[in-house]
PDB file of N, CA, C, O and CB in Angstrom:
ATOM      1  N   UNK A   1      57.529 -27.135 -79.107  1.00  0.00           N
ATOM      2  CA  UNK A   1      57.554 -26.692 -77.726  1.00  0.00           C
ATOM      3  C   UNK A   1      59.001 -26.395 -77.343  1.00  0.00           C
ATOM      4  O   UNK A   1      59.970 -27.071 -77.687  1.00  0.00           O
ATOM      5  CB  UNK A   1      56.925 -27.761 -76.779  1.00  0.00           C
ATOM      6  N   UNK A   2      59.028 -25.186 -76.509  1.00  0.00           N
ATOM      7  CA  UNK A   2      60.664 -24.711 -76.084  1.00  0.00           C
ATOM      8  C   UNK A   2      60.984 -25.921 -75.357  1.00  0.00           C
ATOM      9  O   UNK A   2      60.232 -26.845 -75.045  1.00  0.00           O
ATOM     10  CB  UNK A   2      60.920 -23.172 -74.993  1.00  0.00           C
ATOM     11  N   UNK A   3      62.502 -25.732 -75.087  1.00  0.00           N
ATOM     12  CA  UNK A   3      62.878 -27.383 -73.771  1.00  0.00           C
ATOM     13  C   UNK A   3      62.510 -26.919 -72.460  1.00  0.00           C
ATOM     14  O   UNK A   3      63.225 -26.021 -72.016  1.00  0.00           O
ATOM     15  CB  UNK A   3      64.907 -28.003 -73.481  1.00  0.00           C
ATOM     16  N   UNK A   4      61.763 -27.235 -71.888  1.00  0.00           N
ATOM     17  CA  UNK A   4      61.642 -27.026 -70.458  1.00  0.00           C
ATOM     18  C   UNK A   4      61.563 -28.115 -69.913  1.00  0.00           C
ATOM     19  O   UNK A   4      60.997 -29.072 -70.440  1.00  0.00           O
ATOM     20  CB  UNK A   4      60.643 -26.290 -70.027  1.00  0.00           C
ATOM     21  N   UNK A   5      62.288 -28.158 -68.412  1.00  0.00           N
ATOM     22  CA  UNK A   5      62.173 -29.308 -68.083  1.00  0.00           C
ATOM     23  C   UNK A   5      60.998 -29.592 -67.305  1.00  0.00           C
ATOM     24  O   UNK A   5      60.109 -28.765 -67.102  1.00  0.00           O
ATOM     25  CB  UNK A   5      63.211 -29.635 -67.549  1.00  0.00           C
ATOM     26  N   UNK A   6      61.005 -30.943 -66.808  1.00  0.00           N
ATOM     27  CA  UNK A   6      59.634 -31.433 -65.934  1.00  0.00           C
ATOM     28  C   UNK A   6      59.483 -30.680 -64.983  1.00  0.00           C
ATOM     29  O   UNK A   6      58.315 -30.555 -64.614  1.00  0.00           O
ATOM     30  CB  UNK A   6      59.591 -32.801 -65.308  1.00  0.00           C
ATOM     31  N   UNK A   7      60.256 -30.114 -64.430  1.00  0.00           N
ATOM     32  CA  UNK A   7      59.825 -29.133 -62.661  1.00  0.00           C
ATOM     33  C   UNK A   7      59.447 -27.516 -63.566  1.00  0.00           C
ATOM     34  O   UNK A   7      58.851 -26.702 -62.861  1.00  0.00           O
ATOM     35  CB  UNK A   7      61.970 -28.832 -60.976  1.00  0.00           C
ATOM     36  N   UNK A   8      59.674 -27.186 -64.620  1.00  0.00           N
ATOM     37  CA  UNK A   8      59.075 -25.784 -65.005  1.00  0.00           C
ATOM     38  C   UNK A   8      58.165 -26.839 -66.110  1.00  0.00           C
ATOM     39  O   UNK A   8      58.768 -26.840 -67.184  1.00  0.00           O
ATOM     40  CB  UNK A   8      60.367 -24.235 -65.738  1.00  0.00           C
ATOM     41  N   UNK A   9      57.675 -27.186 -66.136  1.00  0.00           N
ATOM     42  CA  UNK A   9      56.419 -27.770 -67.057  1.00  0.00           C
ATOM     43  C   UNK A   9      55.266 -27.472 -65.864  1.00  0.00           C
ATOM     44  O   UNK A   9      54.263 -26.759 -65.873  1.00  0.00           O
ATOM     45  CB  UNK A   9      56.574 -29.754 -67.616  1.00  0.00           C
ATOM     46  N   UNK A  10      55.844 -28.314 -64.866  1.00  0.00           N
ATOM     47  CA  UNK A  10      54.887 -28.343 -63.855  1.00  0.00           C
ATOM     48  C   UNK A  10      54.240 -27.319 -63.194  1.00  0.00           C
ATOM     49  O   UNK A  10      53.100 -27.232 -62.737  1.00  0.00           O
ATOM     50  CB  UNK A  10      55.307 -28.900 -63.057  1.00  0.00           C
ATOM     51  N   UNK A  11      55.529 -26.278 -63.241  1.00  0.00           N
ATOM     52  CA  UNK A  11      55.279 -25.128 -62.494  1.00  0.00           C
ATOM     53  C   UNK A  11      54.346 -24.272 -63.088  1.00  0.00           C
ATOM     54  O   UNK A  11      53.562 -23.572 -62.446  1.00  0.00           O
ATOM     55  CB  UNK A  11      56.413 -24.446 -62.249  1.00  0.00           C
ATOM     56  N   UNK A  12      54.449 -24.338 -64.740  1.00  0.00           N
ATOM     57  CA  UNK A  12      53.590 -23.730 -65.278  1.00  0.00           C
ATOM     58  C   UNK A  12      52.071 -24.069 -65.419  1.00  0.00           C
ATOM     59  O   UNK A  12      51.097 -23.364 -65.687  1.00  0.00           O
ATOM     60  CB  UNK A  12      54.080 -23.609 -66.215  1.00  0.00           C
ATOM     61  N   UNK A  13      52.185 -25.127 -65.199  1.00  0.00           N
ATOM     62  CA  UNK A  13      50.448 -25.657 -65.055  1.00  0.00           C
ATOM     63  C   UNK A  13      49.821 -25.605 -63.833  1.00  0.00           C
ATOM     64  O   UNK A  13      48.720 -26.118 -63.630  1.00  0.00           O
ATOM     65  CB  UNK A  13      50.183 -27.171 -65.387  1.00  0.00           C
ATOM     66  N   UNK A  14      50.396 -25.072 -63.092  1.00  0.00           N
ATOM     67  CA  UNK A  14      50.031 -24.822 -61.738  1.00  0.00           C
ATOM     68  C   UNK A  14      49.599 -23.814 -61.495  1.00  0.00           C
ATOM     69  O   UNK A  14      48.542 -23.672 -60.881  1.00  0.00           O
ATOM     70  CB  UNK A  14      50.818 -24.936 -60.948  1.00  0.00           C
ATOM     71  N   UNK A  15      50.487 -22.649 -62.022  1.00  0.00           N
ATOM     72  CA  UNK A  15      49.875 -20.948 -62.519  1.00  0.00           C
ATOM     73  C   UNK A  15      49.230 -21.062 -63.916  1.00  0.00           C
ATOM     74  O   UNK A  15      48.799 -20.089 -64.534  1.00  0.00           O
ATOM     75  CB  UNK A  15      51.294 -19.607 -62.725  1.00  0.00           C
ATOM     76  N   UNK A  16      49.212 -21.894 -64.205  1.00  0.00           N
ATOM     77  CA  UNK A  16      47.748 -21.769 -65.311  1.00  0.00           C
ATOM     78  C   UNK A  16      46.801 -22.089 -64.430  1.00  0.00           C
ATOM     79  O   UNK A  16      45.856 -21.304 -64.351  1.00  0.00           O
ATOM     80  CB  UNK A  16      47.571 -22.887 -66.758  1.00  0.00           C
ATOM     81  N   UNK A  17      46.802 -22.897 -63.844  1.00  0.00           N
ATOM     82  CA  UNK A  17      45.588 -23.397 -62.916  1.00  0.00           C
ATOM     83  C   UNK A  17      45.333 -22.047 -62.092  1.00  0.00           C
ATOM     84  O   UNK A  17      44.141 -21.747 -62.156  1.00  0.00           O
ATOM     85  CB  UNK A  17      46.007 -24.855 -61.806  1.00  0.00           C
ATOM     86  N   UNK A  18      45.754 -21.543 -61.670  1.00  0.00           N
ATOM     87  CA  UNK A  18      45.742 -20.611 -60.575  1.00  0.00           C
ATOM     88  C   UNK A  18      45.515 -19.140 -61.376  1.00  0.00           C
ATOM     89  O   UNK A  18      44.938 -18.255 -60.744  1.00  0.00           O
ATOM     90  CB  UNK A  18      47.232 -20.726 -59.634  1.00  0.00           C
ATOM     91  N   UNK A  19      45.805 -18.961 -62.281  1.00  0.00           N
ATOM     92  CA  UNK A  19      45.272 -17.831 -62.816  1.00  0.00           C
ATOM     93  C   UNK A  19      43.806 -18.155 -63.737  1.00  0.00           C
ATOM     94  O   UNK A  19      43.124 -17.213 -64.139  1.00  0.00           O
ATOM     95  CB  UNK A  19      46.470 -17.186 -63.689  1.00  0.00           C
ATOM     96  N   UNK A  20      43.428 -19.580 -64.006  1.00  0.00           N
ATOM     97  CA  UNK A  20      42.150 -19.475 -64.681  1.00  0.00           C
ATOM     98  C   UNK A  20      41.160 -19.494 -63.125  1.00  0.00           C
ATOM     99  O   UNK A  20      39.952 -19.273 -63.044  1.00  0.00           O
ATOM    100  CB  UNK A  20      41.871 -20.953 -65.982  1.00  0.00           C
ATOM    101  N   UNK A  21      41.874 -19.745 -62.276  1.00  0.00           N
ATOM    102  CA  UNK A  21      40.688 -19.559 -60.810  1.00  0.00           C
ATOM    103  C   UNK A  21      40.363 -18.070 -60.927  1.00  0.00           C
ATOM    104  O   UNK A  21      39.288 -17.533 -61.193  1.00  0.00           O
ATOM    105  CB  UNK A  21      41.475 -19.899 -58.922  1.00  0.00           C
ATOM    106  N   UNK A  22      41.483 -17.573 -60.677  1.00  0.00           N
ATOM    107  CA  UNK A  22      41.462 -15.597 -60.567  1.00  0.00           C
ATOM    108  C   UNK A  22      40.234 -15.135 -61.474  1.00  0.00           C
ATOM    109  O   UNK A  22      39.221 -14.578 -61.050  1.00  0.00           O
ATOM    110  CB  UNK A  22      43.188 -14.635 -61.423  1.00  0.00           C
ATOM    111  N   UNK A  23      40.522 -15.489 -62.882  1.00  0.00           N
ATOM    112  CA  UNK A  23      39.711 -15.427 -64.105  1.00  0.00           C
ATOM    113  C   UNK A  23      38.450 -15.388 -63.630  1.00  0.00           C
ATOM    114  O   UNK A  23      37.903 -14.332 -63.312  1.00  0.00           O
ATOM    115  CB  UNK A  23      39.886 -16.537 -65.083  1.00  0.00           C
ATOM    116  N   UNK A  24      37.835 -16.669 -63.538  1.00  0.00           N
ATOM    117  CA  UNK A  24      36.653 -17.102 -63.198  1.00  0.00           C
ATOM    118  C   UNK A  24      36.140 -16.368 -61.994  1.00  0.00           C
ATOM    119  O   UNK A  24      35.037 -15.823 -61.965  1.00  0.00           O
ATOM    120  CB  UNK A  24      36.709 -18.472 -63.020  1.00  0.00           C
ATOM    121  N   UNK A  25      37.074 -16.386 -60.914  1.00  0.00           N
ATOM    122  CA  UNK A  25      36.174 -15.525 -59.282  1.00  0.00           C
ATOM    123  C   UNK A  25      36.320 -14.141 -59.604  1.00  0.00           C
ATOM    124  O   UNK A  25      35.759 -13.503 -58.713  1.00  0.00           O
ATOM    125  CB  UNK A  25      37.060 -15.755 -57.381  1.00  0.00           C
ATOM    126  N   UNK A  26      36.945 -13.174 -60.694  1.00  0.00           N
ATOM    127  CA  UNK A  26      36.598 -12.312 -60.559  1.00  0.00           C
ATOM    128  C   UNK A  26      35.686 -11.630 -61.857  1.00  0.00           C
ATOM    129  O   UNK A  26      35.428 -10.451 -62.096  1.00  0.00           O
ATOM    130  CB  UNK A  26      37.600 -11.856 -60.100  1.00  0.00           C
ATOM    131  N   UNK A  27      35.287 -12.988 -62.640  1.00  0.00           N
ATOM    132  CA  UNK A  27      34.167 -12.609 -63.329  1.00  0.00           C
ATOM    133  C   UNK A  27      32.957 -12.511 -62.315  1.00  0.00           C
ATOM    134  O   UNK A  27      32.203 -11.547 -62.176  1.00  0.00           O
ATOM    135  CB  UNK A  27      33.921 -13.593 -64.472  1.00  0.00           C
ATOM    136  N   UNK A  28      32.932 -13.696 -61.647  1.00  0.00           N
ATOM    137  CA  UNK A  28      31.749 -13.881 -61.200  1.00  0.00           C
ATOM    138  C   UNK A  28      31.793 -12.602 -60.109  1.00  0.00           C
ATOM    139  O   UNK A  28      30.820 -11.917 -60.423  1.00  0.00           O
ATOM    140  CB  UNK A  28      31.504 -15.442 -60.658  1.00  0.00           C
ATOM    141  N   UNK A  29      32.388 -12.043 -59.113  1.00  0.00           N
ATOM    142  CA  UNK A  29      32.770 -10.968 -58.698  1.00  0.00           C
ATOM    143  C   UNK A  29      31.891 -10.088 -59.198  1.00  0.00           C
ATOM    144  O   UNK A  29      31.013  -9.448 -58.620  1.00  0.00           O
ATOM    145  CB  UNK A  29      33.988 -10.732 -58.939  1.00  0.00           C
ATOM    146  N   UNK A  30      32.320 -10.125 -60.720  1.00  0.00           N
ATOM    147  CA  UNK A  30      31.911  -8.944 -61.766  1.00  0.00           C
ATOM    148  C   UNK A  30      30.185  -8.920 -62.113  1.00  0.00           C
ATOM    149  O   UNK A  30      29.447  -7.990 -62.439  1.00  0.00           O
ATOM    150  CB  UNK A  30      32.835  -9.257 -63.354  1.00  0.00           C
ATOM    151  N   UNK A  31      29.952 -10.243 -61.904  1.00  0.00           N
ATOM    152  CA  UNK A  31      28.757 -10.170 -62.309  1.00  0.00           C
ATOM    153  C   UNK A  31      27.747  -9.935 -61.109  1.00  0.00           C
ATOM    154  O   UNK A  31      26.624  -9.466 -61.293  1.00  0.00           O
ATOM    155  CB  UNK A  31      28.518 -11.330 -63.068  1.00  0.00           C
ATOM    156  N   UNK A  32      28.172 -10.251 -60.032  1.00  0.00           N
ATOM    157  CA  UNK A  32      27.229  -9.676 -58.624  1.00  0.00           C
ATOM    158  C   UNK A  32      27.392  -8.288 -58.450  1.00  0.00           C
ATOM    159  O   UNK A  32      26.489  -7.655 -57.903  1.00  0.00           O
ATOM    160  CB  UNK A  32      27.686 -10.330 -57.100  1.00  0.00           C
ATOM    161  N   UNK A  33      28.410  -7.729 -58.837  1.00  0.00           N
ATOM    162  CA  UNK A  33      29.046  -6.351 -58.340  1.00  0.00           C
ATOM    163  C   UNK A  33      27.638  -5.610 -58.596  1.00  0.00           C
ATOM    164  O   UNK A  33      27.028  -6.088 -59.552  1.00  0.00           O
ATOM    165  CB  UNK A  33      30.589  -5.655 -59.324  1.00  0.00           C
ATOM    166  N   UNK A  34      27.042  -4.616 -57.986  1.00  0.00           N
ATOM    167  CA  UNK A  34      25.462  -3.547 -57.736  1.00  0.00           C
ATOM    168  C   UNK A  34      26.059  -2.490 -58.492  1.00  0.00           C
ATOM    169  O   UNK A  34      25.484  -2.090 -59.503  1.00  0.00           O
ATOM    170  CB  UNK A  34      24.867  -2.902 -55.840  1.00  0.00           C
ATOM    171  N   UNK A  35      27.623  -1.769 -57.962  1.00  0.00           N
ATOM    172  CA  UNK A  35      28.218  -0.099 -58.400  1.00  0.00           C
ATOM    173  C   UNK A  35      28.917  -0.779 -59.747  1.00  0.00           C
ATOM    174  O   UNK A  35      29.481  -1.873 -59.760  1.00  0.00           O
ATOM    175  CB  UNK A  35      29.661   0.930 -57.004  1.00  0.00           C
ATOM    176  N   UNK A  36      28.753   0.112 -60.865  1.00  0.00           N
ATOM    177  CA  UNK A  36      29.065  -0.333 -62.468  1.00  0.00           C
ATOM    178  C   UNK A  36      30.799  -0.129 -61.926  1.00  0.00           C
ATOM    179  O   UNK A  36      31.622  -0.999 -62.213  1.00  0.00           O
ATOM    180  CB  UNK A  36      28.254   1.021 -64.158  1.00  0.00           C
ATOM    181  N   UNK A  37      31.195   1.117 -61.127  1.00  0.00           N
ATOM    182  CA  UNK A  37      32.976   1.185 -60.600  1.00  0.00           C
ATOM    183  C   UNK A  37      33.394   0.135 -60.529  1.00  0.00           C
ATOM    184  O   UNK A  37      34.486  -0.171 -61.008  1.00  0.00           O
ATOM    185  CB  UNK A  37      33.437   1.737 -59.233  1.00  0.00           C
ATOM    186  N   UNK A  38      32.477  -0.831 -59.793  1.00  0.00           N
ATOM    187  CA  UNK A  38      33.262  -1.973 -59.412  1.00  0.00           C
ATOM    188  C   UNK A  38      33.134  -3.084 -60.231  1.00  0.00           C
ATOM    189  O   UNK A  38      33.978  -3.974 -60.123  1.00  0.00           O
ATOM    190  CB  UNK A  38      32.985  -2.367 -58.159  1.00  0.00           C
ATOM    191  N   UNK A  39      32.073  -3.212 -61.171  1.00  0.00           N
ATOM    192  CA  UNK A  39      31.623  -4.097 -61.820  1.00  0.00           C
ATOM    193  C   UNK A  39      33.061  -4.133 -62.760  1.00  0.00           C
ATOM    194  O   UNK A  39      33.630  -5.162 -63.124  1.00  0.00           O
ATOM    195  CB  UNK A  39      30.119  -3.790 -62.431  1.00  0.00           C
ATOM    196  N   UNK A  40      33.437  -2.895 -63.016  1.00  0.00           N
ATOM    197  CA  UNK A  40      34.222  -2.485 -64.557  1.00  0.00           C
ATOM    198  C   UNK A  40      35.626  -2.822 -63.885  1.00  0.00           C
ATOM    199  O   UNK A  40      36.417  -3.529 -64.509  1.00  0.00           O
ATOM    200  CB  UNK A  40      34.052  -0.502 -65.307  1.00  0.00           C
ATOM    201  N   UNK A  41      35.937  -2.346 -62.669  1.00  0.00           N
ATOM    202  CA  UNK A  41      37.161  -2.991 -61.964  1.00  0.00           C
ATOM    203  C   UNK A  41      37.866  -4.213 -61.998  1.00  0.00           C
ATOM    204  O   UNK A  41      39.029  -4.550 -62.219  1.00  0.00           O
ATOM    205  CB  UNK A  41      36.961  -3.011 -60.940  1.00  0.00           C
ATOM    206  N   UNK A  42      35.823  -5.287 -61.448  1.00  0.00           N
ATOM    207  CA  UNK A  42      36.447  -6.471 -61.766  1.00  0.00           C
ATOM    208  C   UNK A  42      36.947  -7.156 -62.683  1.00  0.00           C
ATOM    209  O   UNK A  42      37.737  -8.095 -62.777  1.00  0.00           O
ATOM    210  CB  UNK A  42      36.025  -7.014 -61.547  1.00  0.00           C
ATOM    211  N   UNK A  43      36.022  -6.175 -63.707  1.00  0.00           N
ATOM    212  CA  UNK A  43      36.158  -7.007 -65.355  1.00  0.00           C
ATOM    213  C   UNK A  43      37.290  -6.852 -65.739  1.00  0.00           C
ATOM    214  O   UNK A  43      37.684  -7.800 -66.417  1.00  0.00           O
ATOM    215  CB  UNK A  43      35.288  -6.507 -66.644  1.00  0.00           C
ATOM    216  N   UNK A  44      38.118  -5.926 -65.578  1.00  0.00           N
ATOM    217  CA  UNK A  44      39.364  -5.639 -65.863  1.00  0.00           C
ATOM    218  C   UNK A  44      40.141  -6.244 -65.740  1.00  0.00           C
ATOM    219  O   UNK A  44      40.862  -6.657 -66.648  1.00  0.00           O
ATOM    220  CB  UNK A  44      39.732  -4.930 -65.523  1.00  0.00           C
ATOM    221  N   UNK A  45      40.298  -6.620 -63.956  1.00  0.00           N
ATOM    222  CA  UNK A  45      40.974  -7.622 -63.085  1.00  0.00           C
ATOM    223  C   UNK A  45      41.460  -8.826 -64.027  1.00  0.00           C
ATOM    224  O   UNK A  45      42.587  -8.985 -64.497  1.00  0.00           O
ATOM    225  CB  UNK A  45      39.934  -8.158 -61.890  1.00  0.00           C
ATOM    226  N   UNK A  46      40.218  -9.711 -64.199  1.00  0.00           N
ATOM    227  CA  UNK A  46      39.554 -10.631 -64.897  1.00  0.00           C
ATOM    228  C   UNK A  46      40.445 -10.605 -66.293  1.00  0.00           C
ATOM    229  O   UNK A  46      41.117 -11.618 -66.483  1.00  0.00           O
ATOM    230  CB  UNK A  46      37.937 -10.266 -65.006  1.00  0.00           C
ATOM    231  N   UNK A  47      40.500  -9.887 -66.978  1.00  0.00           N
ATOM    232  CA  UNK A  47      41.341  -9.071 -68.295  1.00  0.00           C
ATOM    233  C   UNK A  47      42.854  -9.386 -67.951  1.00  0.00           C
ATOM    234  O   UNK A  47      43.752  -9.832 -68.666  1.00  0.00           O
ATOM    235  CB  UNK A  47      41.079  -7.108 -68.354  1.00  0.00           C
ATOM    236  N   UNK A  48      42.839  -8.957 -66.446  1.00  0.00           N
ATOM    237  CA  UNK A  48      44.398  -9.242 -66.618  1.00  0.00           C
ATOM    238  C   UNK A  48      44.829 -10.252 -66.363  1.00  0.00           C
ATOM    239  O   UNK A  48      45.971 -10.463 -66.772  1.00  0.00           O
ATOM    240  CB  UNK A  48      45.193  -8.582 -66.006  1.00  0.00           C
ATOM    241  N   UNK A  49      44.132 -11.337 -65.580  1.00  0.00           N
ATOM    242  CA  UNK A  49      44.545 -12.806 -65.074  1.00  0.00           C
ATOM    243  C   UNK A  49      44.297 -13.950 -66.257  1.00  0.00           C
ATOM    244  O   UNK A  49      44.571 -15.148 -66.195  1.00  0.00           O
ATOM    245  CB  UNK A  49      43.565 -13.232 -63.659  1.00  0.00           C
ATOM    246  N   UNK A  50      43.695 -13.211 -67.348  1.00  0.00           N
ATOM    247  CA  UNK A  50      43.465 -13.556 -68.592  1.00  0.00           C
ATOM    248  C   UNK A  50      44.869 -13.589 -69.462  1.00  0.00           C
ATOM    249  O   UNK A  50      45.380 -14.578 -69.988  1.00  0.00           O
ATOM    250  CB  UNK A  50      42.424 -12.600 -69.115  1.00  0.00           C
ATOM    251  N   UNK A  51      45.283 -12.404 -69.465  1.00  0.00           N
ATOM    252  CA  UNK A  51      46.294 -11.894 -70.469  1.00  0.00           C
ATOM    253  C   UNK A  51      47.664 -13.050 -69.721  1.00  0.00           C
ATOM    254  O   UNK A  51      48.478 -13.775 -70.294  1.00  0.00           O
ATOM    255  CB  UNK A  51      46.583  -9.737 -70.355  1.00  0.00           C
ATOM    256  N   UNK A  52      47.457 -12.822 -68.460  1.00  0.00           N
ATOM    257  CA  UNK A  52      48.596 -13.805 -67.943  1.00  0.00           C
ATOM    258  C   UNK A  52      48.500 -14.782 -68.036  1.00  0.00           C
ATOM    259  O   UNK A  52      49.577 -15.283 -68.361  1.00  0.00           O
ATOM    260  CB  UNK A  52      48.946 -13.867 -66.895  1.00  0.00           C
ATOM    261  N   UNK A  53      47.324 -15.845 -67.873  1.00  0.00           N
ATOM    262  CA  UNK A  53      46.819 -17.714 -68.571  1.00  0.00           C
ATOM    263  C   UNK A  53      47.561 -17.216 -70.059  1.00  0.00           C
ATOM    264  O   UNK A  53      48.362 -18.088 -70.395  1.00  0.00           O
ATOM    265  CB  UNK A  53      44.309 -18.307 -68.825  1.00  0.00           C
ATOM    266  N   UNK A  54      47.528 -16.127 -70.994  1.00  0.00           N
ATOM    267  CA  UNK A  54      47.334 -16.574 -72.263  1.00  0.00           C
ATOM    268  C   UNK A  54      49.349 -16.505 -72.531  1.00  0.00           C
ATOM    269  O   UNK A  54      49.919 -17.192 -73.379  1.00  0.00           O
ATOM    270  CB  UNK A  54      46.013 -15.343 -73.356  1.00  0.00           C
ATOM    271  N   UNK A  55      49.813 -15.873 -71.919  1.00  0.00           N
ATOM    272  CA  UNK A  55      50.893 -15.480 -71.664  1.00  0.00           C
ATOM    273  C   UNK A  55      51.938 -17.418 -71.942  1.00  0.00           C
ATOM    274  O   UNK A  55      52.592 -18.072 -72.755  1.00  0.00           O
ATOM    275  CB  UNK A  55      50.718 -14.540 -69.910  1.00  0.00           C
ATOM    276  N   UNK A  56      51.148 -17.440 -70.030  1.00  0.00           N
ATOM    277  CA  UNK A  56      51.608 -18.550 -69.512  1.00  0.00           C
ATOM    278  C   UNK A  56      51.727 -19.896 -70.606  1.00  0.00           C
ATOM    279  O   UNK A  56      52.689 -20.620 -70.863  1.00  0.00           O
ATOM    280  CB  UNK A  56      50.690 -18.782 -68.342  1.00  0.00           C
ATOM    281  N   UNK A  57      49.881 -19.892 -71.285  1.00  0.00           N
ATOM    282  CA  UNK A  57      49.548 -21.107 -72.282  1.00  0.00           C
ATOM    283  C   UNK A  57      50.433 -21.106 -73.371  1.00  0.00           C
ATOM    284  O   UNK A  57      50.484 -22.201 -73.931  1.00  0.00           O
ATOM    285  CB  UNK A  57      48.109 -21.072 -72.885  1.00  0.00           C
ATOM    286  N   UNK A  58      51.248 -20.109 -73.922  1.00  0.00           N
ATOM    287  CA  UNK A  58      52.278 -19.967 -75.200  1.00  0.00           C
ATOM    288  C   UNK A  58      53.782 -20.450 -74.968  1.00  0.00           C
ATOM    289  O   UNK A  58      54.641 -20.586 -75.839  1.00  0.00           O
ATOM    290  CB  UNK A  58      52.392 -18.365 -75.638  1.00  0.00           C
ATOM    291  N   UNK A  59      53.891 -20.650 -73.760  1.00  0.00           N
ATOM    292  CA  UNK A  59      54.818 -21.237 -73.124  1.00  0.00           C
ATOM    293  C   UNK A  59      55.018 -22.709 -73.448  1.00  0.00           C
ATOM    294  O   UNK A  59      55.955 -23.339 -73.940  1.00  0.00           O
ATOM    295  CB  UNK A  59      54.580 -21.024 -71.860  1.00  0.00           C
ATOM    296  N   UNK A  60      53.984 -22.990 -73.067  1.00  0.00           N
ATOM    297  CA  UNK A  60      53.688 -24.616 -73.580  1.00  0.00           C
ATOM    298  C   UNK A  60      53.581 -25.297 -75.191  1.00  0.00           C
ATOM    299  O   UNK A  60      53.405 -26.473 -75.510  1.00  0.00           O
ATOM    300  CB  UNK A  60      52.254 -24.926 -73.016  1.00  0.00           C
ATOM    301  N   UNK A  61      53.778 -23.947 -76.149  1.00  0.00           N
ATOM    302  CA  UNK A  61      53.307 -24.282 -77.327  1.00  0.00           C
ATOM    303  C   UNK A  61      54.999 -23.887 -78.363  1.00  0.00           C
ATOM    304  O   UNK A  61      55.033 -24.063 -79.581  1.00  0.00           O
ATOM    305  CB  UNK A  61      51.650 -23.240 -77.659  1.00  0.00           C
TER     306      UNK A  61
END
């Protein structure tokens, strides 16, 4: 693990937390969505609050 200290350890688990929320509400978003535009929007969304947790999680490793 890189050196980070305790106040950016923290910080980062906080926007992990906060981007696996994004994740999750705009799957589910995705999965009520009726117009496929928006369905595919959300999924995307979803894609990107993804790419940023996975970003964030390599941080820690």
């Amino acid at each position: 693990m890189s050196d980070l200290t305790e106040k950016e350890l923290s910080t980062i688990k906080d926007l992990l937390s906060a981007e696996e929320l994004l994740v999750k509400k705009f799957k589910m978003l995705a999965e009520h969505a009726e117009k496929p535009e928006l369905k595919n929007q959300m999924e995307s969304i979803a894609q990107k609050h993804q790419g940023h947790f996975n970003e964030l999680y390599q941080k820690l490793s």
